[in-house]
C-alpha positions in Angstrom: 80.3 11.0 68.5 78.5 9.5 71.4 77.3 6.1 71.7 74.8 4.7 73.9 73.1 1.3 74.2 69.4 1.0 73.9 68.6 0.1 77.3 70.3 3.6 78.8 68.5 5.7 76.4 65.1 4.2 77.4 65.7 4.6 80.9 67.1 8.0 80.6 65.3 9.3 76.8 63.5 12.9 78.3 66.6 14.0 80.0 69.2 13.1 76.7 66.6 15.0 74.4 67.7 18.1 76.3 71.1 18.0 76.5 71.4 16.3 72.5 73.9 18.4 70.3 74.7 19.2 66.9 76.9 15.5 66.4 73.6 13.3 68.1 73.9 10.4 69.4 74.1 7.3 67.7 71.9 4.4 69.5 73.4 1.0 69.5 71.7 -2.8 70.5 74.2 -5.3 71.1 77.0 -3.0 70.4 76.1 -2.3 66.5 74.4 0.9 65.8 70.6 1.3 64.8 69.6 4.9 65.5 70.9 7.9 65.4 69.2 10.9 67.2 70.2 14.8 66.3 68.1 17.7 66.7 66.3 19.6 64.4 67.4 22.8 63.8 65.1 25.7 63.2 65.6 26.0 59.5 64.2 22.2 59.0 61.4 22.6 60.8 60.2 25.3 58.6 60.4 23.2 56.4 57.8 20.8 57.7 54.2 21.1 56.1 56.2 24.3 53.5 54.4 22.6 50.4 50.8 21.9 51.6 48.2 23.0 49.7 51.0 23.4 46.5 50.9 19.8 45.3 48.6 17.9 43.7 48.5 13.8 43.3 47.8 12.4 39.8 46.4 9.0 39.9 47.0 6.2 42.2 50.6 6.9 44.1 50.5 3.4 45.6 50.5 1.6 42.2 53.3 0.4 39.9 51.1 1.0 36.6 51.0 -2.4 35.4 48.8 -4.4 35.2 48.8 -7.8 36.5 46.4 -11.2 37.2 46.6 -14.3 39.3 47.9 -17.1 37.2 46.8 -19.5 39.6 
């Protein structure tokens, strides 16, 4: 697999996301890795958006469910 430091794939980002391949590229900063770029592949990005209009949200999605107060 390829490795390339941050500063590289900056300078160079348009022309790497053209030539990326199946393995991608792994992104590293200081030599330890903290990205890793691969294409998407046709099937996946079918799969983007497949379920709008199928779901429905039941109460609040961004709460726990309990209940709490300020002791202070």
């Amino acid at each position: 697999m390829k490795e390339m430091g941050a500063a590289k794939f900056k300078e160079q980002c348009l022309a790497i996301l053209d030539e990326v391949d199946e393995e991608g590229i792994v992104i590293t900063k200081r030599g330890k890795p903290v990205a890793k770029l691969i294409p998407i592949r046709a099937e996946s990005a079918e799969l983007i958006g497949a379920l709008k209009g199928k779901l429905r949200v039941k109460g609040d999605i961004l709460s726990t469910g309990i209940r709490w107060h300020d002791q202070s």
